[in-house]
N, C-alpha and C positions, 0 to 999 in steps of 0.2 A: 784379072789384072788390078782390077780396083782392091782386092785382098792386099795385092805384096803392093800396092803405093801407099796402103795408108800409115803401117808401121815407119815407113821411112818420115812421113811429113811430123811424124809424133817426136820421133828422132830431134828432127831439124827443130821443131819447138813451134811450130807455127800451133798447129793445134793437140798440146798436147795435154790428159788432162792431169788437175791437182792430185795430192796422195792423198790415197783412201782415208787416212784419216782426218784428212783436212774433211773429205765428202760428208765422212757419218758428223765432225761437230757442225759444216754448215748445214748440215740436214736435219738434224738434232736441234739447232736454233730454229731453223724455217718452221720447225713441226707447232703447231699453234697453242700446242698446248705447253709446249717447253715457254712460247713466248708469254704465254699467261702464268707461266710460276713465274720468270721472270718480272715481269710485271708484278705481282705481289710480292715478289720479296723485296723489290726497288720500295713499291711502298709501307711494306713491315718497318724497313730499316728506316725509312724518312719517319713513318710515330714514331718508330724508337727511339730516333735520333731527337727530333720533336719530345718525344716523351720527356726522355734523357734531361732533353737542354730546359724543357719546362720545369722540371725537379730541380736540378741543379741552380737554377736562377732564383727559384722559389728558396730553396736551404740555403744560397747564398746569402740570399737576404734575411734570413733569419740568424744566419751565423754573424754576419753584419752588426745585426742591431741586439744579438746576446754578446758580441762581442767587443761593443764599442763601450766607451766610458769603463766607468767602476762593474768588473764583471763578476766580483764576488761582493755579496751584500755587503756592506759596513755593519760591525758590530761594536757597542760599547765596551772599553775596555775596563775593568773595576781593577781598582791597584788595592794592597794592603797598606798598612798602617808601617811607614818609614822604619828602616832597622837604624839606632844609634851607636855610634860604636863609641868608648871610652877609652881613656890610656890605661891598660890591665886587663881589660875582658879577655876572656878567652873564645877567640877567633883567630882560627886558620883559615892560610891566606886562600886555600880552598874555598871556603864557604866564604869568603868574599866575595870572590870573582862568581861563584854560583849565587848571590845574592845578588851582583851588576845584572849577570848574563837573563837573570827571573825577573829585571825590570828594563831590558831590552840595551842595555850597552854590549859595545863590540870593543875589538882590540885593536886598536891603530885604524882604526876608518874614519880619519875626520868626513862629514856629510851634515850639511844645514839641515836634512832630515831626521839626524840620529837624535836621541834621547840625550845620547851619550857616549864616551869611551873610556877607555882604560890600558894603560901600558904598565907591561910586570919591569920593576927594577930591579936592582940589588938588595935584596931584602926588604921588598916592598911593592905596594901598586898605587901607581899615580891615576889620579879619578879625575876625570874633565868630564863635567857636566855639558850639555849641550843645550843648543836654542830651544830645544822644545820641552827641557827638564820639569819637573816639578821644583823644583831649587834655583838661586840664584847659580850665575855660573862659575861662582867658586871653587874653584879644584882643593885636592888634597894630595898628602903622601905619605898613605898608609905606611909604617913599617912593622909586618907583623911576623915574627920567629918562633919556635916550641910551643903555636899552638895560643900563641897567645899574642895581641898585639900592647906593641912596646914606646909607642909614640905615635901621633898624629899632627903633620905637619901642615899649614895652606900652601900650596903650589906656586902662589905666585909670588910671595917674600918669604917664604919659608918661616913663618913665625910659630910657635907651639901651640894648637887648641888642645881645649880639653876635650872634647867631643867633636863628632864630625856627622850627619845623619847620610845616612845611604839613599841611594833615590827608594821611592816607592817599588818594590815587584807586582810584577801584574799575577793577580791572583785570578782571573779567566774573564774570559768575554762574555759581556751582557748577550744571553742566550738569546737566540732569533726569531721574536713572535710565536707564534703558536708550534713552529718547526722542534723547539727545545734541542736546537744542536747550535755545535762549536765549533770554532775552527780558528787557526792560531796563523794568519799567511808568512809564508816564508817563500823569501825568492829563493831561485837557480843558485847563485852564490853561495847562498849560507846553509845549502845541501850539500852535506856533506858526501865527498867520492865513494866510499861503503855504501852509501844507502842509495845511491845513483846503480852501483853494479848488483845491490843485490835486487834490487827491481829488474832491471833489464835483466838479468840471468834467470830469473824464474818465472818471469810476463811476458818478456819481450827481446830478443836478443840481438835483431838484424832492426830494432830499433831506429838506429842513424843509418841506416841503411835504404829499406822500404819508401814508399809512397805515402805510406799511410794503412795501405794493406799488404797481409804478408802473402801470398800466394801461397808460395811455397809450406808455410807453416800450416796454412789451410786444406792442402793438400795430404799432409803429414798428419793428421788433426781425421781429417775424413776415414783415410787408412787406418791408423787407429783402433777409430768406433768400428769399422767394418769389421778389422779382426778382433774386437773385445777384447785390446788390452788392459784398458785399465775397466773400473769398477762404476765409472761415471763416463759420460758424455765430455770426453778433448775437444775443447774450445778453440779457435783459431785467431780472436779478439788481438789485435799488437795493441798498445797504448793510448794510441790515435783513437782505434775503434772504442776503445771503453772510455774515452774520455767524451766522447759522442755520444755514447750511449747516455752516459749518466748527467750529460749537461743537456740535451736537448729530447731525448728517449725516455723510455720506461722498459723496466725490468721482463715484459712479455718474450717469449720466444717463439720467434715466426719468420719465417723467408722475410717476408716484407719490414719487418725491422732490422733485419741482419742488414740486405742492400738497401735500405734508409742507413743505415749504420755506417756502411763503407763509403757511399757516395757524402755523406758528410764528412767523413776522415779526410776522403782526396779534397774536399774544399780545405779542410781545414791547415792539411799540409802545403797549399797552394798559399797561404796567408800569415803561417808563423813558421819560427822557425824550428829549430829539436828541442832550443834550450825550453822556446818560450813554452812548447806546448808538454813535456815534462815539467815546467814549471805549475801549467795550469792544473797537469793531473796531478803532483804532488800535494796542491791546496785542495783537489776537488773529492778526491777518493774516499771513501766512505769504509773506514776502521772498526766497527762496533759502535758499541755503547757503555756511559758509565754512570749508574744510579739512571736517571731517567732522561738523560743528553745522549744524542748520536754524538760521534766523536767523526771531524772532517778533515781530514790534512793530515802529513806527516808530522807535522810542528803540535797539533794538538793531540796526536796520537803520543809522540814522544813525552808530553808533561804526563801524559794521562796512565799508561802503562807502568814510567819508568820515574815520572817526576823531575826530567832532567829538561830543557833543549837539546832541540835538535842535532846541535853544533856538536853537541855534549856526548853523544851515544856512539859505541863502542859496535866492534861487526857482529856480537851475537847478538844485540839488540836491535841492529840495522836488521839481520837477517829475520829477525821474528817482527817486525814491523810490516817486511814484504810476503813471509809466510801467510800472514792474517790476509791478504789484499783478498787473496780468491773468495774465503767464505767466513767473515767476522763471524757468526754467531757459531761456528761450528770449532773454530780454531780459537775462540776466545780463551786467550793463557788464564784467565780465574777461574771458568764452568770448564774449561777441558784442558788443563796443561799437557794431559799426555801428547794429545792430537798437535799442540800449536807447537811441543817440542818435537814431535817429530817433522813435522812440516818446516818448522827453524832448520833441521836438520838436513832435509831435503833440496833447501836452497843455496845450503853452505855447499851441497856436493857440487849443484848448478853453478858456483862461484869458482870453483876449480874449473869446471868443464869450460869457463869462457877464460880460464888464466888472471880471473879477477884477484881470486887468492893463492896461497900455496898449498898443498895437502897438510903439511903441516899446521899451520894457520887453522885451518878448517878444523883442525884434529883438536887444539886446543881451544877453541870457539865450541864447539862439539858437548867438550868435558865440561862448560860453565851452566852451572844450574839455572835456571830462570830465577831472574832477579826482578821484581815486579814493588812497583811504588805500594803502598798502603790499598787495598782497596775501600777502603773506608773513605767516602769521598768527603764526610763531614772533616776530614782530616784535613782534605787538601784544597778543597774547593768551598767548604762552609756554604752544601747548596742551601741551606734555610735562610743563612746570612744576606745572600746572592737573593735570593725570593724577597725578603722586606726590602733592599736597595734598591728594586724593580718599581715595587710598589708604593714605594717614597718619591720615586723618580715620576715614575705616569702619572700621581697624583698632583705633579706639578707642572712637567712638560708630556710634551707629542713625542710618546715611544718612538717613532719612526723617525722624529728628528734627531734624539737621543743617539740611533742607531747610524742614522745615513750620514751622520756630520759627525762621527766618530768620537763622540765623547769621550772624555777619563775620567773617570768617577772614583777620587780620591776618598777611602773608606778608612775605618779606625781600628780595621780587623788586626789583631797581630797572630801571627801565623804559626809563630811556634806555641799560642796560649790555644790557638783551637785544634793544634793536635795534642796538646797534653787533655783537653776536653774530650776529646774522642777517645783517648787512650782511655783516661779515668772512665767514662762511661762505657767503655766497653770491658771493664773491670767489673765495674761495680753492677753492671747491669744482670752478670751472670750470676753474682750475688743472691740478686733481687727475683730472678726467674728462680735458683733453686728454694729462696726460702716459700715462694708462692706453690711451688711443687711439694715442698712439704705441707702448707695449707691445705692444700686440695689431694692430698696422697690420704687415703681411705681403706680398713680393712674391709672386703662382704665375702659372705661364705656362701659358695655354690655346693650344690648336692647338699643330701639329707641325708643322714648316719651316719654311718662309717665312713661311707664315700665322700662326704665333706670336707671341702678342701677352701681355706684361707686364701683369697689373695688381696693384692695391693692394687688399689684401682684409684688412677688418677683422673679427676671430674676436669670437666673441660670447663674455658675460661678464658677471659681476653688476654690479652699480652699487654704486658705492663708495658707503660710508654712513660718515656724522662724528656726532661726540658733542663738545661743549663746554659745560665747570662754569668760574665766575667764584664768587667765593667772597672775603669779607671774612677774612685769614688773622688777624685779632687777634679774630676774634668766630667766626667759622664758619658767618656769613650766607651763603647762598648766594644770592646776586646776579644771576646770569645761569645759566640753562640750557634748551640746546637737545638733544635727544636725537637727532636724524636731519634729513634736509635735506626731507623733505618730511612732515609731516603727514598732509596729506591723502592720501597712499599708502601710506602704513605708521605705525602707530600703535607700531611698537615701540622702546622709549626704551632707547639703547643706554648712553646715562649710566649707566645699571644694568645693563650686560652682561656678563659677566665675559669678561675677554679677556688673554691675557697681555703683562706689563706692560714686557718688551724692554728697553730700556736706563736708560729712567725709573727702574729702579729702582736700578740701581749708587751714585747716592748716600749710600744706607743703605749698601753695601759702606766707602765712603769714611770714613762717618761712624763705622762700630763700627771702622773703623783710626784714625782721630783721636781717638779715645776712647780708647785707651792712655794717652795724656798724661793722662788724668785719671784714670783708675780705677787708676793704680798697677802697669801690667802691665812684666813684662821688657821685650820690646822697642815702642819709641815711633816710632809711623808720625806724620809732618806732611805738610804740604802739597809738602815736598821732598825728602819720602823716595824713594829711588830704586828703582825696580818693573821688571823685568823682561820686556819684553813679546815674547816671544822664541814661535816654536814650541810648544806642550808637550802631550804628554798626561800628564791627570790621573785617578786611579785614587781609585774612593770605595768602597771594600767591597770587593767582586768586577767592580765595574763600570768603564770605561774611559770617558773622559769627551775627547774633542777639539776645541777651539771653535778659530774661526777671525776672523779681525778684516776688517772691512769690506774686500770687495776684495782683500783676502788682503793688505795692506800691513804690515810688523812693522816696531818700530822699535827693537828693541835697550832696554838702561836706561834708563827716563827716570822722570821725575819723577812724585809722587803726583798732582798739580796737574793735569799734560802728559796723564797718562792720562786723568783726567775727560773735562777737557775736549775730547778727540780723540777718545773713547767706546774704549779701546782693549780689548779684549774677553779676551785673554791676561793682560793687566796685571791685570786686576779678579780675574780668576779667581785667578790667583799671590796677587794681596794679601788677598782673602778665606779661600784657606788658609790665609795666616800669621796672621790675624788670627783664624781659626775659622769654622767654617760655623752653628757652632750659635749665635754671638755674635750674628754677622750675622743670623739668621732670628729670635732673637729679636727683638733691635730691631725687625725689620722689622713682625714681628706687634703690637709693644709699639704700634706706628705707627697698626696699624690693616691690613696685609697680611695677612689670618689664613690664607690658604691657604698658605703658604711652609715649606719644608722645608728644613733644613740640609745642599744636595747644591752641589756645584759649580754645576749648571745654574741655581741659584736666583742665584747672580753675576749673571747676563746678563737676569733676568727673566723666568726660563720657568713662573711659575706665573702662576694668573690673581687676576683684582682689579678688581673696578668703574672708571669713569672718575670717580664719586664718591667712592669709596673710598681713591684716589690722592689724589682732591682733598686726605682728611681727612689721609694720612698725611705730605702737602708740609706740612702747618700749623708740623709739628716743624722743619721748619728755617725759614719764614719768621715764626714766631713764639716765638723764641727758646727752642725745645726743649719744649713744651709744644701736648703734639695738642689741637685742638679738633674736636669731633663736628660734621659740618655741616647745620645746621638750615633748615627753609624755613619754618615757620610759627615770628611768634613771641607771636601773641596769639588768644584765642579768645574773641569778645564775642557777648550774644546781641542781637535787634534794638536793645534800646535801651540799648548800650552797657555792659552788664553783665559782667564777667570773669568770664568762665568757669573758663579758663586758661593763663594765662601760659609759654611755651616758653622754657627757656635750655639754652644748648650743656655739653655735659660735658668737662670740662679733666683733660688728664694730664700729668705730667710724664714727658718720655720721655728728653732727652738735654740732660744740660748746657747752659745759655747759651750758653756758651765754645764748645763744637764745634759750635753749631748756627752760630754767626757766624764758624768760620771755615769751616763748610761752604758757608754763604751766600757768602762770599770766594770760593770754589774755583770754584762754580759762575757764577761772573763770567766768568770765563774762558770757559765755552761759549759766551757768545752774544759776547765783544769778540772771540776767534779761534781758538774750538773749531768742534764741528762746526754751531752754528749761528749762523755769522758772519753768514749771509743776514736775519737779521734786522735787522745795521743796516743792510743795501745796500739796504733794504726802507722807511728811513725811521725808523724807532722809535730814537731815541737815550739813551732815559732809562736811567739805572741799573737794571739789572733780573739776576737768577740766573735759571738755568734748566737741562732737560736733557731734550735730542733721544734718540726713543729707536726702535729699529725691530726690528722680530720677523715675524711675521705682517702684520703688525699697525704702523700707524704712530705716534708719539705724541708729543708735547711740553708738560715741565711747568716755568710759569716764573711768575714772582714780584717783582712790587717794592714798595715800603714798606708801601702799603695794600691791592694787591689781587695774588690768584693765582688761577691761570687753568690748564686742565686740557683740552687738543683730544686728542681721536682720530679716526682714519681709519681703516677696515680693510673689511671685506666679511662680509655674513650669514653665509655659507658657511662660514668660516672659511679659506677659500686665501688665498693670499701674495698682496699687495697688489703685493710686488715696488717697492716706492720706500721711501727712507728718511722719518724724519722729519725732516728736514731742508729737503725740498722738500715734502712734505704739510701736516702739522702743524703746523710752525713758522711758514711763510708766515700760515696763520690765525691763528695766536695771536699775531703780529705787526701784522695788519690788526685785528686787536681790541683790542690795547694801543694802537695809534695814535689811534685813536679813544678811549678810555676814559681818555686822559690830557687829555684836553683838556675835558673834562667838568669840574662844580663841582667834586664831591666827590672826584674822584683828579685833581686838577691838582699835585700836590705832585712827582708824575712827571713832570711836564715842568718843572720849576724845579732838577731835579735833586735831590732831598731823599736824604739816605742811605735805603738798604735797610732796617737797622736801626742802633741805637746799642747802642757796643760794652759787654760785660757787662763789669762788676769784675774784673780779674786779665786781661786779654786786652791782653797787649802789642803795641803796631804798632813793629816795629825801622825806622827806615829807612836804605836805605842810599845813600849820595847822591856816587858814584863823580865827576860832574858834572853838567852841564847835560845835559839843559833843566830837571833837574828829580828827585827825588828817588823813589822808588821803594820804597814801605812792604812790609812783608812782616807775614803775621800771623800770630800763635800762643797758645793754650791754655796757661799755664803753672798749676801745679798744687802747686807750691812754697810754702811760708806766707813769710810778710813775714823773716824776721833770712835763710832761703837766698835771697831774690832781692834782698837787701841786698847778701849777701855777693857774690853774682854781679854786682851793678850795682858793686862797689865795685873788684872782681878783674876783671872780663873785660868791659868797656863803658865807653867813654870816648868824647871827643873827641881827631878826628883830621883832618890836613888832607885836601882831596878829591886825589881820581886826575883829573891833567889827562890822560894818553893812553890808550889802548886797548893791551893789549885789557883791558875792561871786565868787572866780576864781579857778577852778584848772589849772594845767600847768605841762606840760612835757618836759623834753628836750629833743632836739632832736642837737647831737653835729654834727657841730661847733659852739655853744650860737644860736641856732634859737629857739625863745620862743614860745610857741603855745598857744595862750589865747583862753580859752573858760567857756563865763561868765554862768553860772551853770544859772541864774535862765532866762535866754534866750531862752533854750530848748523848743522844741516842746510843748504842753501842754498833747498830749498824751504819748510822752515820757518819762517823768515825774510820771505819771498814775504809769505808768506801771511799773519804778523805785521802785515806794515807794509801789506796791503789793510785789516786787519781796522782799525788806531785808528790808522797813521801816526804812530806811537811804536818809537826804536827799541829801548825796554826794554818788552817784549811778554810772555818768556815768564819767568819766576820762574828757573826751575831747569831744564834739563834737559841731563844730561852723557853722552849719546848717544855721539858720534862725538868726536875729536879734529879729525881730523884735516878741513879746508874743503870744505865743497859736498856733502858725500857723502849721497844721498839714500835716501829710505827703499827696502828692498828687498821686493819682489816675489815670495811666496814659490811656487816651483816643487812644485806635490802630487808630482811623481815624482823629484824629489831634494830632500826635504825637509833634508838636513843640509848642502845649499849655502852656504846663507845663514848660517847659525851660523860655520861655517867660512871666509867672506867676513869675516864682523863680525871675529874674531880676528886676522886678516891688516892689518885696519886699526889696531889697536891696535900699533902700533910703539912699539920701545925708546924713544925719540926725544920720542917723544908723552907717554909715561909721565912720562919723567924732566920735560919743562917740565910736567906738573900737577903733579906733585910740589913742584917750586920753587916754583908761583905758591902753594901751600898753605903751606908753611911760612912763606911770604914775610907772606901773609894773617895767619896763627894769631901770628906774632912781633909785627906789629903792633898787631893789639889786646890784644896781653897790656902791651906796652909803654906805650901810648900812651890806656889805660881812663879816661873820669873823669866822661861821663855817662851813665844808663841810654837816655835815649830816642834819642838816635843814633848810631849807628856809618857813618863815612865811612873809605872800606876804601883806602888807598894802597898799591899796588904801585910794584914798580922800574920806575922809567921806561927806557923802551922804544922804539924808535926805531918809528914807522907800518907798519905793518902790510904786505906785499908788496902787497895790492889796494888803491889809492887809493879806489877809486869804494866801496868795504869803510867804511873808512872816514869816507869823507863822509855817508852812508847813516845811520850808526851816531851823528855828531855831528849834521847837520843834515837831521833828515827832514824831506821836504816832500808830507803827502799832498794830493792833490786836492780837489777839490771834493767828492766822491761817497764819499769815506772820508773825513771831517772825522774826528779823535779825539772819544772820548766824556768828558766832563771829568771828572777822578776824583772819586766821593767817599768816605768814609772810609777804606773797604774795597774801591777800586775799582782795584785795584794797576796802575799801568802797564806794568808787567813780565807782568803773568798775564791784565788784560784787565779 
């Protein structure tokens, strides 16, 4: 009975029991050991949780305090040397606005922070300077049409300037302490939308979407590597995470940096917004390198690859900006364009796939070649430049303050002079590598007999290294400088090496002998004083001193003028004993040479001297005897335009007006047909001094109205280069005047403008024997006004011209000592080489060498050194003597007789039946040079006689 009552009470529900499976889970909890997993995993999750919240609070505070204040360092920013514009230059309105946009003006955004702005008009852009400019805030309005601007007006009354100067462009940020990288910040804003979708499309695409991390993508990412699709390990990184990585991580790969990785992302997403923190990856990301800087941010990636702003770049440069993100050095568009354009390629498809662009679009993005800025960084970033600006700066303040308080460090670099520097040197450099490959190119013969076989074996050797300073000679700006031909391989700036300075420096010899005329001394060296460049040894003390002249060529008496110009090496040395050694070194040091010692060898340039140092001491003759020190900064503001301190150059006066200009005269001669006539066979035709110089060491310093220029060539080592300057250095400083003259600011060089203009008391005699044309001669006189009364009244006149040959030029040399030198007497090589150099056949001033036709320079023999001496004598006949003789008194009678004005002397001789060589004289009346020697057109001081 108790059987069938009990189903019914189960029924009724009084005792009935739960469902089985309710029994197995309370019995499954009851069982002690379920309560003891229980139990541990309650406390797993509490350290986890624990764990968790201790990390999190922990990176919290570290994201906190990386991310509070200024979270990218402060870096100096160096500006270039202001662009001026004039009414006529030729400037499109293009390269305006890309001149604004390179010194930080925008369009229509007035902001008390901006630099500046700029709004395009009707044929024109209006320039409002801002509160923090380098300039006052005087606007203008540009009007510029075909390339060329056609007025420039002030903005606020519209009145006509003649010029107007552009702000400063920033030429790159003071590099960051020992890091050596860059970075140009650019907000969200002035990111442009292209370069916004081609990141997301190729990094990160659910970007404004995610937390911070993608799951989903990490999931996809994992799958992937499992099935080996691609060839590398698929990362799962969104934005967030690699901005994590690289601001507070290191590059390691390990679980525990992956979730260090994410669990910073979810804070970091929990604290900014999408713009802010693509803002921050935009400045943070890490692009490559260029020369020996990392490059950081899209903003300094953009100058550095493409030379533009950001604002500026077009979607296949967007898309090859975000190509590079994954692996700069493997995608670098210089060491691998195939890779960076296929990866370019890869992201333009990813730009379809998100609807960012059109297929089309993409298709024509596609077909654009890479177009990439210069990689020559000396071009665009002047890092030597940037190095001495460093080192000028720390020498005065605290680098750090420099950098944390954002300086502007207003410089004198002009920008289009140090890419015509970089162009010429990397012209001329190739030059310079094959003629040393010829040097060192050798025949040796392997095997013996028959089997012997010739070949060409080139010895090994250092790599020539160059140095070139441009330099504003009326200011001491230095304008252009390159210190070595590659940066990125050697940081060491040979602009500042000391090296010795070879024949560059014989000038200063010339110049303390032309300074007789003025200081009052016994005897008066000119430009036609006669020098003796013969054999000699010279004895200084106890010591024996024997120099020898290029190739061992000597050429007997010639002119002060002749020796310059020809670099004659005995000449210089004879004229600076007559002249003193001590006179000479001083000068030279007054110059700014301070190693220089008053010995024979200091003639030829055997001590050493910077290639800036040389730069400072040419100022003396191209800036009318007054050194100027040469400066590279010349303003120091802090962020918001506040003057710190102002730089100006220090001025000396070293040598008379008067012998600086007719020093400048003398040195004409070198390049119209001294030893570096190769500079006009080379193109450059403008007025210009200079002087080739060779030791060690190669060099050339040369000069015209507005700008001088300073190359060397030589080797670490210090061993002989073994080539003159003449085919090293001068070719460069020639491919760098060609270019620098056809620029705004030194076009006055190609219109022909004098050198300089002549000082008070600097008389030009000319002498104008006949056609084609009259033939100046120039001199230092030192005389007061009633003796060069008396002299213009007694000894200067008017007289008729010399219709035949033979022909005279003449110089004075005061007190009346006349210096005849019959033109068609000259050497016959002499002559040659004259009429390559300007196809004029009054070439050389002075030079009374030889009498007797044709006789060429001699070749001096080391083992019968008194040949030559003894040849020269032999040529000097009775014969020869007695007709100088006549043509001098013939000369001296007539201007005593026939005096009446000071500024010209036309010198008639007895007429004279032609000369024995017809072809002599047709030469000498009607030269006809070529095409390829056109003459250089004189100007003031640009004597046709001397070049």
């Amino acid at each position: 009975m108790n059987v069938k009552t009990q189903p019914a009470r189960a029924k009724n529900g009084a005792a009935a029991k739960p469902p089985k499976h309710r029994r197995d889970w309370r019995a499954t909890l009851s069982r002690p050991i379920v309560k003891i997993g229980l139990a541990a995993f309650l406390i797993v999750c509490t350290i986890a949780l624990g764990i968790f919240a201790f990390f999190y609070i922990k990176y919290e505070r570290i994201v906190d305090q990386r991310m509070r204040g200024q979270i990218f360092s402060n870096a100096a920013k160096i500006y270039a040397r202001p662009t001026i514009l004039h009414a006529g230059d030729k400037f499109d309105g293009r390269e305006i606005i890309s001149e604004l946009h390179r010194a930080g003006y925008s369009e229509d955004q007035p902001d008390d922070q901006k630099i500046g702005t700029y709004r395009l008009i009707q044929h024109g852009i209006e320039v409002h300077p801002g509160a923090n400019s380098y300039h006052s805030p005087e606007g203008a309005v540009i009007a510029a049409s075909n390339g060329k601007v056609e007025r420039i007006n002030a903005a606020e009354d519209g009145r006509e300037l003649d010029a107007y100067e552009l702000e400063p462009a920033l030429l790159t940020p003071l590099f960051e302490g020992e890091l050596r990288s860059k970075r140009r910040l650019v907000r969200y804003e002035d990111i442009p939308k292209v370069q916004v979708d081609a990141v997301l499309a190729i990094e990160d695409r659910r970007f404004f979407s995610h937390g911070g991390v993608d799951y989903i993508r990490m999931l996809g990412a994992l799958r992937n590597d499992a099935m080996h699709k691609h060839t590398y390990m698929e990362g799962g990184s969104t934005l967030t995470m690699q901005m994590a990585r690289g601001f507070f991580l290191t590059q390691e790969k390990s679980v525990k940096r992956k979730l260090t990785e994410m669990l910073i992302s979810m804070i970091l997403e929990q604290k900014f917004s999408k713009k802010q923190i693509f803002e921050l990856y935009a400045n943070q990301i890490n692009l490559g390198r260029r020369g020996t800087f990392n490059i950081f941010g899209f903003g300094e990636a953009a100058q550095a690859y493409f030379g533009k702003d950001l604002k500026n770049i077009t979607l296949p440069e967007a898309a090859l900006l975000a190509a590079i993100i994954r692996n700069p050095p493997y995608y670098s568009p210089y060491k691998y364009p195939e890779h960076a354009l296929e990866r370019r390629n890869l992201v333009l498809d990813s730009m379809v796939e998100t609807d960012a662009i059109t297929q089309e679009q993409a298709d024509r993005a596609k077909a654009t070649p890479l177009k990439l800025a210069s990689p020559n960084v000396e071009a665009s970033e002047a890092p030597y430049f940037v190095d001495l600006i460093r080192d000028a700066l720390i020498a005065k303040y605290n680098e750090k303050d420099v950098n944390e308080n954002a300086y502007r460090i207003y410089t004198t670099l002009d920008t289009n002079l140090q890419k015509a520097a970089a162009e010429a040197i990397e012209i001329g450099m190739k030059e310079v590598d094959a003629q040393v490959k010829k040097l060192r190119t050798h025949t040796v013969v392997k095997g013996k007999g028959k089997s012997a076989v010739k070949e060409k074996v080139v010895s090994p050797g250092p790599e020539a290294q160059v140095a070139l300073i441009a330099l504003d000679p009326h200011t001491g700006e230095v304008l252009a400088l390159i210190g070595g031909r590659n940066y990125g391989r050697s940081q060491l700036n040979h602009a500042m090496a000391k090296r010795p300075t070879g024949s560059i420096f014989k000038p200063f010899v010339y110049a303390a002998a032309v300074n007789t005329g003025i200081n009052g001394a016994d005897t008066v060296v000119t430009p036609a004083s006669m020098v003796d460049d013969s054999p000699t040894t010279f004895t200084y003390g106890d010591q024996i001193y024997e120099p020898r002249n290029y190739k061992e060529e000597y050429h007997g008496p010639v002119t002060a003028r002749y020796a310059l110009a020809m670099s004659l090496n005995n000449a210089t040395v004879k004229l600076a004993e007559q002249v003193g050694y001590d006179k000479v070194a001083q000068l030279a040091r007054a110059a700014g040479i301070k190693s220089v010692q008053a010995t024979p060898a200091m003639a030829l340039g055997s001590y050493d001297a910077t290639p800036l140092d040389m730069a400072g001491a040419y100022t003396v003759f191209a800036n009318g005897g007054t050194r100027l020190q040469p400066i590279m900064i010349s303003s120091l503001r802090d962020a918001r335009g506040n003057v710190i301190e102002n730089f100006t150059t220090k001025r000396e006066q070293v040598l008379d007006p008067r012998v600086a200009y007719v020093m400048t005269d003398m040195m004409q001669g070198v390049l119209n047909f001294g030893t570096a006539a190769g500079v006009r066979s080379r193109g450059f035709t403008s007025p210009a001094a200079g002087k080739t110089g060779t030791s060690h060491d190669a060099w050339f310093a040369g000069y015209t109205s507005d700008l001088l220029c300073i190359v060397w060539v030589g080797y670490d080592d210090y061993s002989d280069l073994r080539l003159s300057g003449a085919y090293t250095a001068a070719p460069i400083w020639a491919e760098f005047m060609k270019r620098a003259v056809t620029l705004p600011g030194y076009r006055s060089g190609s219109i022909r403008l004098p050198i300089a203009w002549p000082p008070p008391r600097v008389r030009t005699i000319t002498l104008q024997p006949s056609s084609p044309g009259p033939s100046p001669a120039i001199f230092a006189i030192s005389q007061d006004k009633a003796v060069l009364a008396d002299f213009s009244r007694k000894f200067l006149g008017k007289t008729r011209n010399l219709h035949h040959p033979p022909r005279c030029l003449m110089e004075l040399r005061y007190p009346l000592q006349l210096v005849l030198a019959p033109k068609m007497l000259l050497p016959h090589r002499t002559r040659a080489r004259e009429r390559r150099a300007s196809g004029d056949a009054y070439l050389v001033e002075a030079q009374m060498t030889k009498i007797r036709k044709g006789i060429r320079p001699i070749r001096r023999r080391p083992s019968q050194p008194d040949r030559r001496r003894t040849q020269h004598n032999n040529h000097e006949t009775d014969i020869e003597k007695g007709v100088l003789c006549f043509w001098s008194i013939t000369l001296f009678w007539q201007l005593v007789s026939r005096c009446r004005k000071f500024q010209t002397i036309r010198v008639p001789l007895i007429k004279s039946s032609p000369p024995a060589r017809p072809q002599h004289s047709k030469l000498l009346h009607n030269p006809q040079p070529g095409p390829a020697t056109r003459p250089v057109a004189p100007s003031w001081c640009l004597n046709r006689s001397t070049g």
